[in-house]
C-alpha angles and dihedrals in degrees: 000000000000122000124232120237119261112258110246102216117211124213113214120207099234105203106234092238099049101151096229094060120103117268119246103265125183124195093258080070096050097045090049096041088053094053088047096050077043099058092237110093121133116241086258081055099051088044095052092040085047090049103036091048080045111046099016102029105040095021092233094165096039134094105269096193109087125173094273134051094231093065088034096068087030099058089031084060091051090043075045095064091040090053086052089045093057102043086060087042096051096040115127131224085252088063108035084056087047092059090043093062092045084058096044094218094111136008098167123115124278119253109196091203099053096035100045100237131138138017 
């Protein structure tokens, strides 16, 4: 009976910052992430879970452009999804009411308190 041949195996240098690889997370995340998913966080919660999916998680403050193409669209998808983010986070009440109208679901005017809006 013939024998099969060995299986070379080859290591692959992975870059530290490879785009595809897990954020750092600390328990302080998860805790946060789950009372958030729970419907249950406190304001500082939501804060931490916003910013850490934002900055850590999408990348949205690092450099998106890496040394191959691959990790390039990669890392540009996850920035993709921050800069989304953001865009929700930074609306003002002008333009929440605005998009309201369009939809015609609510013209009347915003109350910061009621619709959990502002700071």
């Amino acid at each position: 009976m013939a024998r099969k041949p060995a299986v070379k195996r080859v290591q692959v240098e992975v870059p530290v910052n490879a785009p595809y690889l897990p954020p750092p997370i600390n328990a302080r995340i998860v805790i946060a992430t789950q009372a958030v998913w729970k419907g249950e966080a406190q304001p500082a919660q939501q804060h931490e879970f916003l910013e850490w999916l934002i900055v850590t998680l999408c990348g949205f403050n690092g450099e998106p452009y890496l040394p191959n193409d691959r990790d390039t669209i990669f890392a540009l998808g996850k920035r993709h999804v921050a800069v989304e983010l953001n865009k929700l986070i930074l609306m003002t009440p002008a333009q929440i009411a605005g998009l309201r109208q369009a939809e015609g679901t609510d013209t009347t005017p915003l109350n910061p308190e009621v619709d959990g809006i502002g700071d």
